[in-house]
VEXDREN-392585 format. One record per residue (C-alpha): residue in three letters; x, y, z. Coordinates in steps of 0.05 Angstrom, whole numbers, plus 5000, padded with zeros to 4 digits. Example, Ala and Ser with C-alpha at 12.3 -4.5 7.8 and 13.67 -1.06 7.14 Angstrom:
BEGIN
   residu      X      Y      Z
      ALA   5246   4910   5156
      SER   5273   4979   5143
This chain:
BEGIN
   residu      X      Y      Z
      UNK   5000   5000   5000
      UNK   5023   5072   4989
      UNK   5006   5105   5047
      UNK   5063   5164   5038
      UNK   5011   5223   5017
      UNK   4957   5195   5072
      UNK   4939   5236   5139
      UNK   4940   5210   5195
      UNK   4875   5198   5233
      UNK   4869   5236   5299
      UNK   4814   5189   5328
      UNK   4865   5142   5367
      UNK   4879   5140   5435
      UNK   4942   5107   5461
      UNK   4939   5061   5528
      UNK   4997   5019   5510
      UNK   5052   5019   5569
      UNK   4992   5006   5625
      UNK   4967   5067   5669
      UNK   4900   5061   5635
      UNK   4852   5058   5702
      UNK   4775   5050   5694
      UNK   4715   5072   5725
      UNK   4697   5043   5793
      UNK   4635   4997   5790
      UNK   4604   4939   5819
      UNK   4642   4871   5835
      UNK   4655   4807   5843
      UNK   4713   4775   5879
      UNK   4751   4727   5835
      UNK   4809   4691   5856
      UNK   4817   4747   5913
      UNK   4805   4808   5869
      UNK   4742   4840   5846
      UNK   4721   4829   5780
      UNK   4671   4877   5750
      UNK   4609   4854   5724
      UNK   4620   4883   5654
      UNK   4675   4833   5661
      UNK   4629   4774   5673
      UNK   4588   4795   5619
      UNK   4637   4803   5565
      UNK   4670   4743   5584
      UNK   4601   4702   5585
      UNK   4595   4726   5509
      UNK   4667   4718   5488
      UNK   4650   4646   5509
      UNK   4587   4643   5476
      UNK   4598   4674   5409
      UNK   4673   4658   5400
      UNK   4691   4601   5437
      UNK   4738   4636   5484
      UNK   4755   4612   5549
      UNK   4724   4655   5595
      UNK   4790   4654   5648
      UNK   4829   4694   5590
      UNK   4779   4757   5595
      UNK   4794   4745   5681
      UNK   4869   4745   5671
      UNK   4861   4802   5626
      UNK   4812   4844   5685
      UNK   4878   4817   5728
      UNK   4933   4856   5681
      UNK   4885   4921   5678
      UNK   4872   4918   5761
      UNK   4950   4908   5759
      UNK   4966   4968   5721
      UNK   4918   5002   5761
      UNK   4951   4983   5829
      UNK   5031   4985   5809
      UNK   5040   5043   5758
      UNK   4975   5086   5754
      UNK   5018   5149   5728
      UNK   5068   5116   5694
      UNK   5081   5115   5617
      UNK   5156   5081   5618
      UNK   5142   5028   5570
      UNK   5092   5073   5528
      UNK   5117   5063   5455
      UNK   5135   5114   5419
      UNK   5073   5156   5380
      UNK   5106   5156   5320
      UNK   5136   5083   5313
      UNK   5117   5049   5248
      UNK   5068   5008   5267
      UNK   5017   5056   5298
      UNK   5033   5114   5242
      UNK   5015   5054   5194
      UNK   4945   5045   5230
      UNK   4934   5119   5239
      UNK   4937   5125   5160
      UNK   4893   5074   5149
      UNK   4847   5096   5197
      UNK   4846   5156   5173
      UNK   4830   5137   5095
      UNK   4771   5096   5121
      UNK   4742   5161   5153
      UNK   4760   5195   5087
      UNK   4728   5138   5044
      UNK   4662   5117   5096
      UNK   4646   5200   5092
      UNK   4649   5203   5014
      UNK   4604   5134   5010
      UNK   4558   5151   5060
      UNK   4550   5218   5036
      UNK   4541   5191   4967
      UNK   4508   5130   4965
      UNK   4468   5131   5037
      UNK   4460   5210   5037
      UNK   4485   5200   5110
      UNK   4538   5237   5145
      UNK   4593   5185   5168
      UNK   4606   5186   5254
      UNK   4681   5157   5259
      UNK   4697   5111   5316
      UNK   4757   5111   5361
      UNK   4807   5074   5353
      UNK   4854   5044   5423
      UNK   4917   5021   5422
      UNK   4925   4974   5483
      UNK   4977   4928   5507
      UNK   4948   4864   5550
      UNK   4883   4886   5571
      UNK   4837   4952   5577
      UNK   4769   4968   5598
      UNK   4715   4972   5558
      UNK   4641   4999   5551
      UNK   4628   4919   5531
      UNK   4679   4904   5598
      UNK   4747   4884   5599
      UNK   4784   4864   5527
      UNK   4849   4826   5529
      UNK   4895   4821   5467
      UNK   4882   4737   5467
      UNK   4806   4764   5439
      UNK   4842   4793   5378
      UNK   4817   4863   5346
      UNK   4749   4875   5368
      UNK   4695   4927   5366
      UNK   4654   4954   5422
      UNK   4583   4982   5397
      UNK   4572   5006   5469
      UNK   4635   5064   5467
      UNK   4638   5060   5386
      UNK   4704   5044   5395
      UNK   4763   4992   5351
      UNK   4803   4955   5399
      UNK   4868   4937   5378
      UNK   4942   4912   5412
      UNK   4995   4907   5347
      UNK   5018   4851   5369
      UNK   4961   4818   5334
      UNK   4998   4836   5265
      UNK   5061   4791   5286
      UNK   5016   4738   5303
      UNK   4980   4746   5233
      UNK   5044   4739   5196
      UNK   5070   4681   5241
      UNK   5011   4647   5262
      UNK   4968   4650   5205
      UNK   5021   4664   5150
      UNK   4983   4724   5122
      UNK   5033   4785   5126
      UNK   5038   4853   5094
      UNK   5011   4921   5095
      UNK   4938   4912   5050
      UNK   4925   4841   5108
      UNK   4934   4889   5162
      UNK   4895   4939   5136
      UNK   4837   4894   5117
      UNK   4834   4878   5200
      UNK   4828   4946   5214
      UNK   4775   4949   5150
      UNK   4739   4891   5176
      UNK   4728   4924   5256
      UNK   4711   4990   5222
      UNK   4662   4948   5181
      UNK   4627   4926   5251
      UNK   4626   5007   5262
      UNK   4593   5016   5200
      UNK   4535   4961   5213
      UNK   4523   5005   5289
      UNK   4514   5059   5251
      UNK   4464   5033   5204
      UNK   4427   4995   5259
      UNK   4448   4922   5239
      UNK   4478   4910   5305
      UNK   4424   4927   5348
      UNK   4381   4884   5305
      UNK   4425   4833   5302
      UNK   4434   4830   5382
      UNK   4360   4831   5395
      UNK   4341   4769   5345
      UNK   4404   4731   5381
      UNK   4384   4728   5440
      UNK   4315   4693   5425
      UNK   4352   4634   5389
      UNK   4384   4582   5418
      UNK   4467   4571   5412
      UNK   4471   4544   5346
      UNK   4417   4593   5308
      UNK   4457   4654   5346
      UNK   4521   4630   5318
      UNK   4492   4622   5244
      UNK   4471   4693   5253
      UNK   4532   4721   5275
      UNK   4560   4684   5216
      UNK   4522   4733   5166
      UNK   4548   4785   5221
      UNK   4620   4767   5205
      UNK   4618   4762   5129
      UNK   4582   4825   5131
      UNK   4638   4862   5154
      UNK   4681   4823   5110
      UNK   4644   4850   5058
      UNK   4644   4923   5077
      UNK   4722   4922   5090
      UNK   4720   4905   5012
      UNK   4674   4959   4998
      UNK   4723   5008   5038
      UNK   4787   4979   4995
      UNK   4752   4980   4924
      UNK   4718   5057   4940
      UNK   4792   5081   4974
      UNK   4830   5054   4907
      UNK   4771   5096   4865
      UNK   4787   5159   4902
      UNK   4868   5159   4911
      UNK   4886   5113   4840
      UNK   4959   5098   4883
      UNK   4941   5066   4940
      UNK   4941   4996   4921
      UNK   4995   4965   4903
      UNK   5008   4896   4861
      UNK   4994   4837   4899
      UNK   4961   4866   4949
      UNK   4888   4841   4949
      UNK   4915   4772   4946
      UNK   4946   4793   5016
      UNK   4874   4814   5040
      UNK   4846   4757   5005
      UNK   4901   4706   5034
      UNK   4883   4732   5107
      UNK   4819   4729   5102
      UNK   4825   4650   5085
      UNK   4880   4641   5139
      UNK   4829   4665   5198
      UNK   4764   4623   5167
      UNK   4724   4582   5220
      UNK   4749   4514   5199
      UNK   4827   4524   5189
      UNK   4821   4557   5262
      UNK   4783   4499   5288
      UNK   4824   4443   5243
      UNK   4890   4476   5280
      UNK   4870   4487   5352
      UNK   4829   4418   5357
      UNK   4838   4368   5290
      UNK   4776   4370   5265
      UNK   4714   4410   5249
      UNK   4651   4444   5290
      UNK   4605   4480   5232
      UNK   4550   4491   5280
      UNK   4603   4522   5332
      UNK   4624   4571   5266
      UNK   4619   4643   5291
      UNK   4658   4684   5231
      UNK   4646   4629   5174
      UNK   4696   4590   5132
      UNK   4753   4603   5104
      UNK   4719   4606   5031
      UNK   4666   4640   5052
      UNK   4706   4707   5084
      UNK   4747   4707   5017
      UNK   4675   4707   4974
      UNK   4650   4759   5005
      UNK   4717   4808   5019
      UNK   4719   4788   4942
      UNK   4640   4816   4930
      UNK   4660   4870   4969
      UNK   4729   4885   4927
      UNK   4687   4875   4858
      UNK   4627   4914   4866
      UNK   4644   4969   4910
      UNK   4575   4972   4933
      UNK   4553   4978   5006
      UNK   4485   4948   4984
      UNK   4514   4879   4955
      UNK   4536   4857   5021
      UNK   4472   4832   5043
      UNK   4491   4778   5080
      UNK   4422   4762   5116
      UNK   4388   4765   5051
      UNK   4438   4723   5017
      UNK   4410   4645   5012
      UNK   4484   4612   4999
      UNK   4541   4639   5040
């Protein structure tokens, strides 16, 4: 990606280096320390919707009540504001508030509310309760906020073997894509119908969720190349598409287990987040990534 002529977005806060204390609220002791009960809720649905073991999110409340208690002030191991990783996310943050204003304004005749975007390092509070880097990139509806540690781009590279500017952009596309379905009231529609099904309907649903987003990060890439003809550089959609194949439902479930769970899917296979970045990259259009409509995925 050419990112050299791009400005940098100024919606990020920085809480890398700990010191980032939350609001006081009601508790429950855990292993000797009082967990919060947004903590208890997000970890509940972290276990629900993504299959992650809810003593990672109370580890994580541990790190952030650590922080708290040993170095409230202190911003030792901050890194710096300008090291290439964060000026990297800053541009691309900053296109997709440059590209979701023109397309809303456009094609939705809707002005375009940007989110936050947090740098953390370990864990941070949230409106949704405590995130922890093991979660990966997430979005909060409830502070319309992207939660991010960059560590998460080594492991994409190493983990999943899908490295390079246009991959990492396209996680940053895909959370911003969540933003985009708050905005338009997906989410809250989305939330309401889950929680009258059952495990395995709610999980199909948040399927369509998933590929949704996957859909509008595509929309964001194809409608950014329109408007600056220089950002995109050979080879990298394959990147984009290659990531969005290495963190599929199945390939995650074939590695951490052996074998496959479709009805435990929560994101959707790896074919199915590459068709639908891919409908997303082709058409440029906001209104072919209807997912929910859609009767093959």
């Amino acid at each position: 990606m050419r990112l050299d002529d791009e400005a940098e977005s100024q919606n990020v806060e920085d809480r890398r280096g700990g010191g980032y204390g939350g609001g006081g609220g009601f508790g429950l002791p855990i292993g000797g320390k009082s967990i919060g009960i947004g903590t208890i809720v997000i970890a509940l649905a972290a276990s629900y919707f993504f299959g992650i073991d809810p003593s990672l999110i109370f580890q994580g409340a541990s790190v952030v009540q650590n922080q708290q208690q040993q170095a409230p002030q202190s911003q030792a191991h901050r890194p710096p504001a300008n090291d290439q990783l964060t000026v990297f996310t800053r541009k691309v943050l900053g296109n997709t508030e440059r590209t979701w204003e023109h397309i809303f304004e456009t094609d939705l005749n809707r002005r375009y509310a940007p989110p936050k975007l947090v740098l953390f390092s370990g864990a941070t509070q949230t409106a949704c309760g405590t995130g922890q880097s093991a979660m990966g990139p997430f979005y909060c509806p409830g502070d319309q906020k992207v939660y991010i540690d960059l560590s998460f781009y080594d492991e994409l590279r190493q983990r999943f073997g899908a490295g390079g500017d246009f991959a990492q952009a396209y996680v940053i596309a895909h959370e911003i894509g969540h933003h985009v379905q708050n905005l338009l009231g997906v989410s809250e529609k989305v939330d309401a119908a889950r929680r009258r099904m059952n495990e395995a309907q709610a999980n199909q649903l948040s399927v369509r969720m998933e590929l949704q987003a996957d859909c509008l990060a595509g929309v964001w890439a194809a409608n950014a190349q329109k408007l600056n003809q220089q950002l995109l550089e050979p080879g990298d959609i394959e990147q984009g598409l290659k990531a969005a194949a290495a963190i599929g439902d199945d390939r995650l479930q074939r590695q951490a287990q052996g074998y496959v769970v479709p009805e435990a899917f929560t994101h959707g296979t790896s074919e199915q987040r590459v068709r639908w970045l891919r409908q997303g990259l082709t058409t440029g259009d906001i209104r072919k990534c209807d997912t929910f409509a859609a009767r093959q995925l």
